[in-house]
Each structure stands twice: as structure tokens, then as C-alpha cells.
C-alpha positions in Angstrom: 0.0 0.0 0.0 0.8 3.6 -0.6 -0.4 7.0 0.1 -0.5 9.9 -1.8 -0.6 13.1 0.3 -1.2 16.7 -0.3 -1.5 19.4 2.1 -1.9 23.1 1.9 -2.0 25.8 4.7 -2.4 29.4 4.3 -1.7 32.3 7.4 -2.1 35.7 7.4 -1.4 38.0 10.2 -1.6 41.9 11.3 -1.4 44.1 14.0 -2.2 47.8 14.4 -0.7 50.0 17.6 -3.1 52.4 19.9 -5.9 51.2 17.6 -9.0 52.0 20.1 -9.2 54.1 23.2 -7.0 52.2 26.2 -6.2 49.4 23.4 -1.9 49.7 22.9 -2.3 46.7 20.4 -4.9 45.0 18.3 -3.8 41.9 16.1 -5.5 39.0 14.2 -3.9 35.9 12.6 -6.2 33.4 10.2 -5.3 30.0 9.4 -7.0 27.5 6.5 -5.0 24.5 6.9 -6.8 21.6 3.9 -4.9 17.9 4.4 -5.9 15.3 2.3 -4.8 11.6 2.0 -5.5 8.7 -0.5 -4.5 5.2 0.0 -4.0 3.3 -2.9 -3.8 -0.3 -2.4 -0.9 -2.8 -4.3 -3.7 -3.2 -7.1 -3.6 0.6 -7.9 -7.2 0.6 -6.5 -8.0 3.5 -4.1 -8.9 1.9 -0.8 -9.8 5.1 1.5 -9.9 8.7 1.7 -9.8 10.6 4.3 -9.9 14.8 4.2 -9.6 17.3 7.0 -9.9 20.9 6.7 -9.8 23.6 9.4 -10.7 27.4 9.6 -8.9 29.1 12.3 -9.5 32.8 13.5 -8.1 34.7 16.4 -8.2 38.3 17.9 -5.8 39.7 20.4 -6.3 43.2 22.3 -3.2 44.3 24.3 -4.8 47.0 26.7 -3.4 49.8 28.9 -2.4 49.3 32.6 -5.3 48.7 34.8 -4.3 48.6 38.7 -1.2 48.1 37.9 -2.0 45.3 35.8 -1.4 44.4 31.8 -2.9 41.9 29.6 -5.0 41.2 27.1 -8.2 39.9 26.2 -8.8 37.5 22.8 -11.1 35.8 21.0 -10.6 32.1 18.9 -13.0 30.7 16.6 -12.5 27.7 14.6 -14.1 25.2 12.5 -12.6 21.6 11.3 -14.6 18.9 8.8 -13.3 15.6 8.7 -14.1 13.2 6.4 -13.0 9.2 5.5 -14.5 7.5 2.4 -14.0 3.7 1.7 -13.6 0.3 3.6 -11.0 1.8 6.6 -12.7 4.9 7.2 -12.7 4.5 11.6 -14.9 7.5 11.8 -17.9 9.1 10.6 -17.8 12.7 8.6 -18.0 15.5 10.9 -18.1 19.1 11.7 -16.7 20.9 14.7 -17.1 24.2 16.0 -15.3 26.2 18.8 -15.4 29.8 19.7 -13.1 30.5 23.2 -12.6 33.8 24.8 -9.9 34.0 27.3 -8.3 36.7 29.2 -4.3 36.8 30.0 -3.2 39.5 33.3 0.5 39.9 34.9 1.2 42.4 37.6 4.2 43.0 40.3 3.5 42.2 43.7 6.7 43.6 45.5 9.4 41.5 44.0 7.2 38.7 42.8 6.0 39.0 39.6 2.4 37.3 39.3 0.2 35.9 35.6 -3.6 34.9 35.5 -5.5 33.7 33.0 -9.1 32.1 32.3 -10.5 30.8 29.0 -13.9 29.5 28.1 -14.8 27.7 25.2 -17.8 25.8 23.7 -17.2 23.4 21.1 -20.0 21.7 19.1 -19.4 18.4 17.4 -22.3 17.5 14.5 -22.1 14.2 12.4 -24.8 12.0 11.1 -26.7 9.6 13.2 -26.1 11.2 15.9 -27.2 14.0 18.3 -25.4 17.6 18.1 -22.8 16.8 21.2 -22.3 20.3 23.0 -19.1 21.2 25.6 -18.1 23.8 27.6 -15.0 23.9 29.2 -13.9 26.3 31.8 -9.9 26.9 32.6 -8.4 28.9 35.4 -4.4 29.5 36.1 -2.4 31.1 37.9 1.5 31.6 38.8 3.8 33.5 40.4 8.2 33.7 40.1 9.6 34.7 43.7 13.4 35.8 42.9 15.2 34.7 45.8 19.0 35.2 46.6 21.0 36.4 43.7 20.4 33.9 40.5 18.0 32.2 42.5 14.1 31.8 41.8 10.9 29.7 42.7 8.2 29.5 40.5 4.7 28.4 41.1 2.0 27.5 39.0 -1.4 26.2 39.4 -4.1 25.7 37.0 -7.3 24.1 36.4 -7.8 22.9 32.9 -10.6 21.5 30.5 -10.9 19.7 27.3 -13.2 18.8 25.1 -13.4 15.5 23.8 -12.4 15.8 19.6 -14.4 14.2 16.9 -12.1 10.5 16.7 -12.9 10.1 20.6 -16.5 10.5 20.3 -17.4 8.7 17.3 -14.3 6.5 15.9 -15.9 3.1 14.6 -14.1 0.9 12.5 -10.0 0.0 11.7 -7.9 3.1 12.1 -4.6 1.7 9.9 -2.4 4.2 10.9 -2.4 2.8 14.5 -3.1 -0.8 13.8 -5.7 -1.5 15.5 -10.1 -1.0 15.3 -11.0 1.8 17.3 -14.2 2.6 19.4 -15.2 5.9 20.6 -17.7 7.0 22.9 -20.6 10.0 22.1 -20.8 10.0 25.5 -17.7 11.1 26.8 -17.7 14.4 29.2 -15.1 17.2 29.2 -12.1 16.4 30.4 -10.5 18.2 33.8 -7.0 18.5 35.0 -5.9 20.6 38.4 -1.7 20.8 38.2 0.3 22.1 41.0 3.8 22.5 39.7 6.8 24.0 41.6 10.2 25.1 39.6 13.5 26.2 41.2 16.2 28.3 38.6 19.7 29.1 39.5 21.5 31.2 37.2 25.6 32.0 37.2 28.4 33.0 35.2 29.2 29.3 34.8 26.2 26.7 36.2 22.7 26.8 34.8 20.1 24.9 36.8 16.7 24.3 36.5 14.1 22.2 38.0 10.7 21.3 38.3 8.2 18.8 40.1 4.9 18.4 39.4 1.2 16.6 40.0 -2.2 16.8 38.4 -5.0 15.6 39.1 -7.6 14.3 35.8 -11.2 14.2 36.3 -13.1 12.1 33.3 -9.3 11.1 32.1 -9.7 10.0 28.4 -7.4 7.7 27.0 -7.5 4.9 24.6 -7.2 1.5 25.9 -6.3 -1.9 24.7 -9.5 -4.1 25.6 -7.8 -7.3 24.5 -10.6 -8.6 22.0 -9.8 -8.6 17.8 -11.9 -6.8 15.2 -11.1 -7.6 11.5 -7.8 -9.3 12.4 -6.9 -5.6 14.4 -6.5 -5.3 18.1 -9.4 -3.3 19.5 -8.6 -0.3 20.9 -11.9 1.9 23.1 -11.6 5.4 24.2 -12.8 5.4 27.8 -12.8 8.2 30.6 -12.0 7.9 34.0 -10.0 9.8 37.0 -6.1 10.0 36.7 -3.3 10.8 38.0 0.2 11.9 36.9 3.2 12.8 38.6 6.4 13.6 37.2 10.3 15.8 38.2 12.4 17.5 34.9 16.1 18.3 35.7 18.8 20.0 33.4 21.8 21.4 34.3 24.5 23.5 31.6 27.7 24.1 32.7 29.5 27.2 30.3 32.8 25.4 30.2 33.9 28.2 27.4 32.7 31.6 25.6 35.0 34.0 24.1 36.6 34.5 20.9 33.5 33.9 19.3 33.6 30.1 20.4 31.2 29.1 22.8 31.2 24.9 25.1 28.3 23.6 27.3 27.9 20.7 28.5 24.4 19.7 29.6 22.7 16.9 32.0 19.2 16.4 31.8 16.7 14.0 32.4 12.7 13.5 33.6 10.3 10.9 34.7 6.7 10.9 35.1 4.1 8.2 36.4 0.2 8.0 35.3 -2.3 6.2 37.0 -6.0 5.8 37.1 -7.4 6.7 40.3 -10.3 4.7 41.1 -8.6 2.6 43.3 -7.1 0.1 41.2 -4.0 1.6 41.0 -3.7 1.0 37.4 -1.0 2.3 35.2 -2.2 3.9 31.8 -1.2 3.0 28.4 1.5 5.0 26.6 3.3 6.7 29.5 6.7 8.1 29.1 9.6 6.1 30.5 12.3 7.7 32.4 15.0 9.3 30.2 18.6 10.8 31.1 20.9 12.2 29.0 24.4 14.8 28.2 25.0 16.9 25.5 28.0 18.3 24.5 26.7 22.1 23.0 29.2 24.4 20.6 29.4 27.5 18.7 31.8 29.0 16.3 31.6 32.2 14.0 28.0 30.8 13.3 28.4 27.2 13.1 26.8 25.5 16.2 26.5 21.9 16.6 25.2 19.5 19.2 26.2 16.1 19.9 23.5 14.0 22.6 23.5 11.2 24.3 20.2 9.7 25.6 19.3 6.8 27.9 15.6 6.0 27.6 14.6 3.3 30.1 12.8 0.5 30.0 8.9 0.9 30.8 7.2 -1.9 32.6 4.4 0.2 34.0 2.0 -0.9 31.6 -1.4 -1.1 31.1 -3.5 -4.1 30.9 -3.1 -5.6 27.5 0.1 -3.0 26.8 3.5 -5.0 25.7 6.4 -3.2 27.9 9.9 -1.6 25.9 13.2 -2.1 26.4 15.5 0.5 27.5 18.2 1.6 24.5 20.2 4.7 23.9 20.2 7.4 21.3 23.0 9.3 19.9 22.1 12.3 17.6 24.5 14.7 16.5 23.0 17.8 14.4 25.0 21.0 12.9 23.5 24.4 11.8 25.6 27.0 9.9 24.4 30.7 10.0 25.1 33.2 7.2 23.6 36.3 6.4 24.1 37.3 2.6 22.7 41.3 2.5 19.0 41.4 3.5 18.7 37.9 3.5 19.4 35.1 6.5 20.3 31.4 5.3 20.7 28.6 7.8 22.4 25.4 6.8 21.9 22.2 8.8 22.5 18.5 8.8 21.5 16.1 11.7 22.3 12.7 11.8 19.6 10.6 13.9 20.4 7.1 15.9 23.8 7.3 14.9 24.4 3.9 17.2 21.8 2.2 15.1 19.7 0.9 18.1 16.8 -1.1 17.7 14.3 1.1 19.4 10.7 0.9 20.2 9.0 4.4 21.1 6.6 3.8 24.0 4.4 6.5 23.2 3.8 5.2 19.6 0.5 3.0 18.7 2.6 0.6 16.4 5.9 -0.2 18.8 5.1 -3.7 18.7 5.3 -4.4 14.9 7.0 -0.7 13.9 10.5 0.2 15.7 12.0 3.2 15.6 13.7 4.4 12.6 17.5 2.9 12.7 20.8 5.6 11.6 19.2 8.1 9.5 20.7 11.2 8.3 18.8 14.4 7.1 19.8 18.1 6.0 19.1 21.0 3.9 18.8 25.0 3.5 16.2 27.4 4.9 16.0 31.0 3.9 14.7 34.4 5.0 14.5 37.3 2.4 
């Protein structure tokens, strides 16, 4: 089988300074974005189609200082069709409609320097045979960076977060090829909820960068897609179910300036992160397609614009599994890439080359709905040119 793919997306963009009374900047950016894919099967037959255009526009107003705070205030509306045509279309045409206005605030309490924000959005979701399915999600957040000693700082940030469920998780019916496997939504899925508490400490010198972060949330009406162990049309089935989570996770990197000068620059970097998700209904059950642990150095360079990076990763193995879930094996991943800058007059040109799983491991991504039959793609090398005029 092969596919032939065409996509097209279109932007435009524009902003106007002190347009209305107390208003320092209005701006509006529009997206189309069409994507269209045929498969054609070994006989030159087409098998399915499957299109997906979106309308995307949104409005930002920058305002004056208000009690000695400033923000802005915006407005999204979009609209996306999907539609699959033949034997493997998984999921029904349909329309969905959004419209969200949000509002984004930051002010100075003594030394701490404090954001809020709040969105709302409705989205509509309309497709045959089935009942107009209506959302509203509500989102809250808050933080707040505390500069301690000198180069030191603690952040804080909590939010309360809601999603609507997308048109593939409420109506999906039938063998999804891409991820192997027959897939079942649910029309009766709710908005999802997440409440995150996340805590960050930064340290800054001449020579030592440091940063890190812990973090929990809390999901109410979790949705996920999960392996149910039965077989559709030779395919695994896969259902998208909803139910309270948990996930808890710590993100580390550290960058130590070993050289700058001359127009040469060396770091070297250590990083790594881990997270855990869980449902929370007392069975203590791990979900499908978590993260494993990673940790990793990079070895960072510049010179008279060349800059190049070469990284070493250890990804671990992940037995937390799912019911149903295959676990990984741990492997490493070396990947060097190199970027050349040159401006020629008006213009800006960037030349780059990366060279990916330079090791040639045999790796399978956890996170990917094909691991068990698709590995990761062995030592590949890329490049090209990108301009500015």
C-alpha cells in the first residue's frame, strides 16, 4: 500500500498599535489549513480517503495598565470537517465548532512577579446519526516567580484545565490503519479536567545553569485509549474510555558554560525527567502509553555561526504498563546535528544536517500506537537550506 498526500495551509497575520481608546495593540492571525490523503492499495485501486480541513481565527487586544495590571483579552473561533471515504474509514464525517474567549493578566507584587488567565470555550461536534454533542470547558491559572538570593528563583503554578473530547474520541468506529488497531469511541464522553500544581526552582551564574521542576495533576473524566484485549477484522481493539487519573512527574537540566570567548562558545548539559500515570479509582492501574524515564548529556558548541550538538540519551525501560500494553526495552540514542548561519545582505540562510540514531539501536518508542510491529527508525541522516528574504 501507498499513500499519496497533499497538504496546503495558508496564514495571514496583522497588527495595528493604539488602535481604540485604552487598546496599545490590536492583532488578528487566520489560518486555513486543507490535508488530504488517499490510500492506494498494491492493485492501484483506491482503498480510502480521508480529508480534513480547518478554519482558524483569532483576535488579540493588548490593553493599557489597569491597577497596575497588563494583559489582554482575545477571541478564537475555529471550525474543522473531517471526512474518510472507503472500507478503513474509523470514523464518521463531521463538523466541529469552537469559539473561546480567554483573558491573560500579569502584575508585580513587591518583587514577585504574578500571571492569570481564564479561557472558556464551547465546542460543538455535529455528524450523522447522531445527536449535536455540546461542551463547555472552563480553565483557570495562575502563577507566580519569587526571585530569591541572587540567580535564585521559585516559581509556582497552578491551573485548572478543561478539554473537550475531539471528533475521533467521540465517534471513531471501525479499523484506524495508521495505528493498527479497530477503534471505538464513545458519544458519551464528558469534558475532560486537570488541576496541576507544579513548583520550579532556577539558579543562574556565570558558569552553572540549573533548573528544575516537580509536578502533580489531578484528571477528572481522564480520556485515554485502551487496549480491551478482544480482535476486530484481524486488528487489536482499541476503546476510548474516561476515568480519573493521576500523573506525577520531576524535569532536571543542568548547563555548565565550560567556554565563551573568541566567538567560540562549550556547554555541557545533563538532563533527564520521569513521570508516572495512574488511574485513580482505586485500582492503582497504570495507563497506556506513559513516558519512561529518560537521562541524558549533551555536548553544545558554537563558532563564527556554526553551532552543533552532539546528545547522548538513555531512555529506560517501561514496565508500567497497562492491561493488554506490551512493555519496551531500554536503548540509547545518539544524535549529533550541525546548523551553519550566514547572512548574505537582507537575506538570512541557515544550513543544517542532523544525523539521527547514529548507534543504530533497535528502538521501540513507548508512546507510539505501532511499537510492537514498527520500531524506531534505525541511523538516518537528514539536512538541507532554509531561507529568510
Amino acid at each position: 500500500m501507498r499513500i499519496d498526500l497533499e497538504q496546503e495551509r495558508w496564514n495571514i497575520a496583522g497588527a495595528v498599535d493604539d488602535a481604540l481608546p485604552g487598546i496599545t495593540r490590536l492583532g488578528a492571525r487566520m489560518g486555513i489549513n486543507r490535508y488530504e490523503h488517499v490510500e492506494i492499495e498494491p492493485s492501484g485501486e483506491i482503498g480510502t480517503a480521508f480529508e480534513n480541513e480547518g478554519h482558524d481565527l483569532r483576535v488579540l487586544a493588548e490593553h493599557e495598565e489597569i491597577a497596575g495590571m497588563r494583559g489582554a483579552v482575545g477571541l478564537q473561533i475555529g471550525d474543522r470537517e473531517l471526512e474518510a471515504v472507503g472500507e478503513e474509514a474509523f470514523v464518521p464525517a463531521s463538523d466541529t465548532e469552537t469559539m473561546a474567549l480567554f483573558v491573560t493578566e500579569a502584575t508585580r507584587i513587591g518583587t514577585m512577579n504574578v500571571q492569570l488567565g481564564a479561557r472558556y470555550e464551547h465546542v460543538e461536534v455535529t455528524s450523522d446519526g447522531v445527536d449535536d454533542l455540546d461542551f463547555n470547558a472552563f480553565s483557570l491559572s495562575v502563577g507566580a516567580v519569587l526571585p530569591l538570593a541572587a540567580g535564585h528563583s521559585l516559581s509556582v503554578q497552578l491551573d485548572r484545565s478543561a478539554r473537550a473530547p475531539v471528533a475521533e474520541e467521540l465517534l471513531a468506529n471501525g479499523p484506524h490503519i495508521a495505528t493498527g488497531a479497530f477503534e471505538v469511541g464513545d458519544a458519551d464522553l464528558e469534558e475532560e479536567t486537570a488541576t496541576n500544581v507544579s513548583l520550579t526552582y532556577g539558579w543562574s551564574s556565570p558558569r552553572i545553569e540549573l533548573i528544575g521542576s516537580v509536578y502533580y495533576t489531578a484528571f477528572d473524566d481522564f480520556i485515554y485509549l485502551a487496549d480491551t484485549g478482544e480482535e476486530e477484522d484481524g486488528l487489536p481493539v482499541r476503546r476510548h474510555l474516561q476515568g480519573d487519573a493521576s500523573f506525577h512527574g520531576i524535569e532536571l537540566e543542568t548547563t555548565l558554560h565550560l567556554h565563551e570567548g573568541d566567538g567560540t562558545t562549550f556547554d555541557v548539559a545533563l538532563f533527564g525527567d520521569y513521570v508516572r500515570g495512574r488511574l485513580s479509582d482505586g485500582s492503582d492501574t497504570d495507563l497506556p502509553r506513559v513516558a519512561p524515564s529518560r537521562l541524558g548529556i549533551a555536548l553544545r558548541g558554537g563558532w563564527n555561526g556554526l553551532a552543533g550538538e552532539l546528545a547522548l540519551t538513555r531512555v529506560s525501560r517501561q514496565d508500567r504498563v497497562a492491561s493488554f500494553e506490551l512493555p519496551t526495552d531500554d536503548y540509547l540514542m545518539l544524535d549529533l546535528s550541525l546548523t551553519w548561519h550566514v547572512d548574505i545582505g537582507s537575506s538570512h540562510v541557515e544550513v543544517f544536517a542532523r544525523g539521527e540514531n547514529l548507534l543504530d539501536e533497535e528502538a521501540r518508542n513507548h508512546l507510539s500506537f505501532v511499537k510492537d510491529t514498527a520500531p524506531m527508525q534505525g541511523l538516518g541522516v537528514t539536512g538541507g537550506i532554509r531561507a529568510r528574504f
